[in-house]
Backbone as CSV, one residue per row, in Angstrom:
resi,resn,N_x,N_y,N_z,CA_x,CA_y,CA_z,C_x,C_y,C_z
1,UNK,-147.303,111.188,20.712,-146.237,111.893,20.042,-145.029,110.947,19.881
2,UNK,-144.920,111.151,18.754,-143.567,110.025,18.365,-142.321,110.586,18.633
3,UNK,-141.560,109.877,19.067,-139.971,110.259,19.858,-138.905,109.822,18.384
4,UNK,-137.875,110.851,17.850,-136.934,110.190,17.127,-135.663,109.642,17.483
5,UNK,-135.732,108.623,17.623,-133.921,107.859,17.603,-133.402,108.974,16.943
6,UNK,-132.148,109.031,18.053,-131.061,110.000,17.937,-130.113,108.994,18.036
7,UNK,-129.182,108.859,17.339,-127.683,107.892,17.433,-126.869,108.644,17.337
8,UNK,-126.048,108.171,18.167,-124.387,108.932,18.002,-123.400,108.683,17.116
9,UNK,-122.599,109.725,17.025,-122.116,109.030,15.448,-121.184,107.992,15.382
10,UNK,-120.408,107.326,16.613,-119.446,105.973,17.046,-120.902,104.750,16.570
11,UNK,-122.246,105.110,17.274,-123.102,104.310,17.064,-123.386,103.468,15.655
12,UNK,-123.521,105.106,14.663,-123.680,104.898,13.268,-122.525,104.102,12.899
13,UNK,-121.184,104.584,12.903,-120.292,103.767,12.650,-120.489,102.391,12.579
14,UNK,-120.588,102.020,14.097,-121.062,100.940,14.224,-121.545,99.863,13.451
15,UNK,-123.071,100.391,13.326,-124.005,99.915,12.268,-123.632,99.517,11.020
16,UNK,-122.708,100.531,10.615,-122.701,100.812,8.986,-121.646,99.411,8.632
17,UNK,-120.820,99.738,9.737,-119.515,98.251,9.706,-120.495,96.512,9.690
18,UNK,-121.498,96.609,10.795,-122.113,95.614,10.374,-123.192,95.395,9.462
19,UNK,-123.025,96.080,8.748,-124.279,96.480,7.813,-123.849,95.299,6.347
20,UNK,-122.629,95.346,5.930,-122.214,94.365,4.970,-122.173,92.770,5.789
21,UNK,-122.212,92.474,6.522,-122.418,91.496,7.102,-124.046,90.797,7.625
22,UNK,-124.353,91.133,7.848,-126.308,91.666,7.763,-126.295,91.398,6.110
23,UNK,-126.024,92.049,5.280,-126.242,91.566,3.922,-126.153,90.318,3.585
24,UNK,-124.879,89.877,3.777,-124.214,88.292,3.950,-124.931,87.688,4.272
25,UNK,-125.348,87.907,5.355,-126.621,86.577,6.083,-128.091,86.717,5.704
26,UNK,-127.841,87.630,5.040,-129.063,87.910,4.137,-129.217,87.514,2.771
27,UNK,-128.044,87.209,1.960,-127.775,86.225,1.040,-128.247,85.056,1.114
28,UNK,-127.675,84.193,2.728,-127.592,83.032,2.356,-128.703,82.538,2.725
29,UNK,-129.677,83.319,3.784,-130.847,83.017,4.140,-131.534,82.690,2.187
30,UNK,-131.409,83.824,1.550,-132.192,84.209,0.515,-131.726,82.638,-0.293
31,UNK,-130.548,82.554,-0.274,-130.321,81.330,-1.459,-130.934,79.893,-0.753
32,UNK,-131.392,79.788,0.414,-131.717,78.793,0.900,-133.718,78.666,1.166
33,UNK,-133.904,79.679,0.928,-135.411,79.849,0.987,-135.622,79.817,-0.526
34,UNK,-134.676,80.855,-1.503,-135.015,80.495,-3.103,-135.070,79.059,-3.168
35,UNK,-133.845,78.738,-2.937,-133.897,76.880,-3.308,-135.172,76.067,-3.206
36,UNK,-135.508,76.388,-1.728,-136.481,75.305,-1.377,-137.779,75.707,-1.594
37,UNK,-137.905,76.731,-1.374,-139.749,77.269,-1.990,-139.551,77.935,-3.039
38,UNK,-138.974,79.248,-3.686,-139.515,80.019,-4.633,-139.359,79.533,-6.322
39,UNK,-138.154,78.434,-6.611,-137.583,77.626,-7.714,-138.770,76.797,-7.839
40,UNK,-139.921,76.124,-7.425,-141.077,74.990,-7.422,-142.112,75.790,-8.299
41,UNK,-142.037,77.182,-7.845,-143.685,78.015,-8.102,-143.126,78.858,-9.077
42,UNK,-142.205,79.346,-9.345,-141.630,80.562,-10.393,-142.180,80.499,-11.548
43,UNK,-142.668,81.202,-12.102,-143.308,81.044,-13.117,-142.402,81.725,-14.173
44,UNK,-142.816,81.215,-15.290,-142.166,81.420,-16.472,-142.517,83.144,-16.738
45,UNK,-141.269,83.639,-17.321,-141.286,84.863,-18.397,-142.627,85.304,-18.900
46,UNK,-143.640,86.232,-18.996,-144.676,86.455,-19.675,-144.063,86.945,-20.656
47,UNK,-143.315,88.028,-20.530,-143.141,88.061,-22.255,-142.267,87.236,-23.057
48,UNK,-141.382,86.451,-22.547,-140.979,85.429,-22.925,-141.527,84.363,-23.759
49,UNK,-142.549,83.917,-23.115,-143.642,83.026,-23.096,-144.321,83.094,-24.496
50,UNK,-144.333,83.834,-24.769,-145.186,85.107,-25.504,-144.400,85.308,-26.974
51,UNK,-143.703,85.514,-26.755,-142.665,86.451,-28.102,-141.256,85.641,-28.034
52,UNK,-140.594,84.881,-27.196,-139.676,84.039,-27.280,-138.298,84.556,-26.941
53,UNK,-138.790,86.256,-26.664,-138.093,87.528,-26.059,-137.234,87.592,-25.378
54,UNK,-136.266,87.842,-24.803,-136.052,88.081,-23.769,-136.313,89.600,-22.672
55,UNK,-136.940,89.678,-21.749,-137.338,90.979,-21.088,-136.127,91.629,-20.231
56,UNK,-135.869,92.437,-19.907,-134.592,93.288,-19.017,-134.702,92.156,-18.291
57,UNK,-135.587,92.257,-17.558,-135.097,91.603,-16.221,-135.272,89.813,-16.310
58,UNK,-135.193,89.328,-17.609,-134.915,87.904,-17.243,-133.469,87.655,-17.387
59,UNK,-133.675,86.472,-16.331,-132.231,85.582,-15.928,-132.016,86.768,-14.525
60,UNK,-132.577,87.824,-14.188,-132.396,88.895,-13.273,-132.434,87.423,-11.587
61,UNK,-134.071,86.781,-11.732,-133.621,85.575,-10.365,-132.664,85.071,-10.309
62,UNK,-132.587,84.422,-11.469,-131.140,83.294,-11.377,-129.685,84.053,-11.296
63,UNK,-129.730,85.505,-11.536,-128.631,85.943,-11.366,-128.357,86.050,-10.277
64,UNK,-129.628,86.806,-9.460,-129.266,86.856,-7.828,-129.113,85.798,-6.985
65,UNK,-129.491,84.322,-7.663,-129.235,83.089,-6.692,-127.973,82.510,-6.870
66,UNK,-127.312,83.054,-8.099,-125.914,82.970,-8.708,-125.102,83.396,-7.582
67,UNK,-125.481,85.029,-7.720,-124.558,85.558,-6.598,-124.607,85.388,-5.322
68,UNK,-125.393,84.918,-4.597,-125.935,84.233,-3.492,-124.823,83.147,-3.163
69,UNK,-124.544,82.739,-4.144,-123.628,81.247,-4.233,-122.381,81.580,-4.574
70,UNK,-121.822,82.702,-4.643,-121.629,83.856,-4.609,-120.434,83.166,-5.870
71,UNK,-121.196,82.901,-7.218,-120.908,82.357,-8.503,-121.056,83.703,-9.212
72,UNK,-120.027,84.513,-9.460,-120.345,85.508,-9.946,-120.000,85.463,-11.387
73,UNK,-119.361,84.882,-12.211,-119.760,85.213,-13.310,-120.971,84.301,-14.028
74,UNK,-121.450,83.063,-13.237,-123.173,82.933,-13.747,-124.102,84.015,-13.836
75,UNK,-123.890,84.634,-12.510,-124.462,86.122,-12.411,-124.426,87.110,-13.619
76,UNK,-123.443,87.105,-13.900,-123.386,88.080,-14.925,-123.405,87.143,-16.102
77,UNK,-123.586,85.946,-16.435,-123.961,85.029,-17.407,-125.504,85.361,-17.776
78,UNK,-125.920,85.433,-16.555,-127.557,85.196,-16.281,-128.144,86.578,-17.083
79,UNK,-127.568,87.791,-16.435,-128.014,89.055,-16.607,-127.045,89.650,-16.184
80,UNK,-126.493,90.471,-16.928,-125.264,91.699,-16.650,-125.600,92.831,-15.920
81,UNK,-126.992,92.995,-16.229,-127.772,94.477,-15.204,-127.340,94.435,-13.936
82,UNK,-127.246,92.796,-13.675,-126.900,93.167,-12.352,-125.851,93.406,-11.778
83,UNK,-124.649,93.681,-12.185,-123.539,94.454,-11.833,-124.252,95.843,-11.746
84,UNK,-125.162,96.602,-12.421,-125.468,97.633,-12.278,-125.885,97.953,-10.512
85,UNK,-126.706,97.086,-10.438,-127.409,97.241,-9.132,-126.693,97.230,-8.211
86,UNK,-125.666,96.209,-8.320,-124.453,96.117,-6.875,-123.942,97.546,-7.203
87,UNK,-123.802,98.093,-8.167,-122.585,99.256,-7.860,-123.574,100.236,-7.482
88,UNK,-124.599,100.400,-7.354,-125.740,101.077,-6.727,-125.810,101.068,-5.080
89,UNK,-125.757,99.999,-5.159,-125.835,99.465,-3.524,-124.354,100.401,-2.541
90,UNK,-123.274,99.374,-3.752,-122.037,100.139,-2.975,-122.002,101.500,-3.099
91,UNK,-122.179,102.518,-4.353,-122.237,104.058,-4.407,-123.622,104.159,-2.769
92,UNK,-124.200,103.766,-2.706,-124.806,104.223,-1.681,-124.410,103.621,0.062
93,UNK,-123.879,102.848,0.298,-123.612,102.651,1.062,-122.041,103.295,1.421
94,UNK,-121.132,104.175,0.119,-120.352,104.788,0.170,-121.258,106.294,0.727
95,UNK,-122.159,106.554,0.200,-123.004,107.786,0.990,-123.094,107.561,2.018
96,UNK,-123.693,106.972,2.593,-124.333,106.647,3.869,-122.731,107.078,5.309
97,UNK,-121.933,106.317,4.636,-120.812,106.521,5.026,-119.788,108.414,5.231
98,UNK,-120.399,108.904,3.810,-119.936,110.180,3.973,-120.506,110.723,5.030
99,UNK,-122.139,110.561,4.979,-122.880,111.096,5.987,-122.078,111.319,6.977
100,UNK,-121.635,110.218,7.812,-121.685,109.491,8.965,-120.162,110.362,9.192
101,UNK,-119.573,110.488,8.544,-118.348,111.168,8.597,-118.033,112.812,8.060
102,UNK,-119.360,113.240,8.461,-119.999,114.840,7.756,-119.606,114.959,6.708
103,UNK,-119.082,114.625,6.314,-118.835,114.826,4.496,-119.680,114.824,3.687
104,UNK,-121.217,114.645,3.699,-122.344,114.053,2.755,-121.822,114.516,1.591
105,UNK,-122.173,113.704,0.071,-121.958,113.324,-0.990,-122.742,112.899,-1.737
106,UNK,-123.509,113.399,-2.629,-124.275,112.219,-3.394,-123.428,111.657,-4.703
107,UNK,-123.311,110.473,-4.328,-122.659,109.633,-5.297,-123.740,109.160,-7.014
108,UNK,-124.636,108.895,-6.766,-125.486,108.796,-7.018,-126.334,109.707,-7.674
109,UNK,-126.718,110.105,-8.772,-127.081,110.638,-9.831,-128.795,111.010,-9.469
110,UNK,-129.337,112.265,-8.772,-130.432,111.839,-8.766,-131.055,113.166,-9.472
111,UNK,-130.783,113.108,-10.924,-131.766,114.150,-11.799,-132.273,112.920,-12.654
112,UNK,-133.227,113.130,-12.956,-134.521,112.524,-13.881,-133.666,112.170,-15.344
113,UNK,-132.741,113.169,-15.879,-132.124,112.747,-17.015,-131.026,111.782,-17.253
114,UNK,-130.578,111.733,-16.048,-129.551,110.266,-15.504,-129.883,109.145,-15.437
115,UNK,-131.264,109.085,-15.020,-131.998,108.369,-14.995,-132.903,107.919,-16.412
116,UNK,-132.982,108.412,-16.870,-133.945,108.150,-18.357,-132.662,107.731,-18.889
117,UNK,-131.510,108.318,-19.200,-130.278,107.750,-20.082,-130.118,106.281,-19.481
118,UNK,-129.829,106.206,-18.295,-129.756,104.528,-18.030,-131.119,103.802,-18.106
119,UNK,-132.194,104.051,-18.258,-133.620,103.704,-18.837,-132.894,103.220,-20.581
120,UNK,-132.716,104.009,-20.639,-132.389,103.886,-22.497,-131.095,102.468,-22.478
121,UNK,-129.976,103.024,-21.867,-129.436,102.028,-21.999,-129.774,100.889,-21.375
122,UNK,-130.533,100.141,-20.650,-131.220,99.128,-20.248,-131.994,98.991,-21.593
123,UNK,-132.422,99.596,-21.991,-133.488,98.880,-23.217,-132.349,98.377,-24.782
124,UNK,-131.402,99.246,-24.589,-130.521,98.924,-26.056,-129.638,98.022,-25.449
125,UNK,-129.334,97.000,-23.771,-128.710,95.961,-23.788,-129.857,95.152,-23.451
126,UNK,-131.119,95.434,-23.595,-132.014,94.331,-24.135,-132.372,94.228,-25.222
127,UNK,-132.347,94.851,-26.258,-132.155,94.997,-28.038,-131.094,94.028,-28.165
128,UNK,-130.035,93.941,-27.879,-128.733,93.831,-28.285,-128.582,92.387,-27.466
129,UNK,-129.532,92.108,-26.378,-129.235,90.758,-25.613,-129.669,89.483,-26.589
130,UNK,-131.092,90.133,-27.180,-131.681,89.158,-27.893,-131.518,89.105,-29.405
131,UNK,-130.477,90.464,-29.900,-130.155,90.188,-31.309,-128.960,89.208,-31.380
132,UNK,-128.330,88.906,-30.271,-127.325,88.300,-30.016,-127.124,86.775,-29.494
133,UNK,-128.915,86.723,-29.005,-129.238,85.864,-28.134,-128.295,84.938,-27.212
134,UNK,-127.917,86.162,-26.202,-127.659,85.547,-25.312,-128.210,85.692,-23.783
């Protein structure tokens, strides 16, 4: 029978404070393992490759090794989506936080049609990336 961790809520606190810091060192680990192994083997764009395209998520690596280096407007040179994702991260780690302070909140949009609209707009700033080619 499995036992559940119970934390107290000074505990959670805790956590949550070192929790952006844990990220940090989780950056730089990441920009130093990208460097040396994953930049050698990366393989090119398939649809790229292919159609001369650009796909949502290219320049998406190099953006995150951007920000890693913590070069943020290469980042958003690379791929702009990814401002999307950080403010994802932070709206949720702003939850996590309400939790923790009984307030729960969903910051964060979670009906299916919120979701399909930013589906859509991901595809019309990839229309618009490559009519523009940038």
């Amino acid at each position: 029978m499995k036992q559940k961790l119970i934390l107290k809520k000074w505990q959670k606190m805790v956590l949550l404070c070192m929790l952006p810091f844990f990220c940090a060192a989780g950056l730089l680990l990441a920009k130093n393992l990208y460097a040396r192994f994953v930049v050698p083997w990366m393989p090119p764009c398939f649809l790229r490759t292919l159609t001369g395209l650009k796909c949502p998520s290219c320049g998406m690596t190099h953006a995150v090794y951007a920000l890693c280096r913590l070069d943020i407007a290469e980042a958003l040179w690379q791929n702009a989506l990814l401002l999307f994702g950080v403010l994802l991260l932070v709206l949720r780690y702003l939850e996590m936080w309400l939790t923790v302070l009984g307030k729960p909140r969903n910051l964060i949009p979670r009906r299916g049609v919120v979701w399909l609209g930013i589906a859509l707009f991901w595809l019309g700033y990839t229309i618009l990336r490559n009519i523009l080619h940038i």
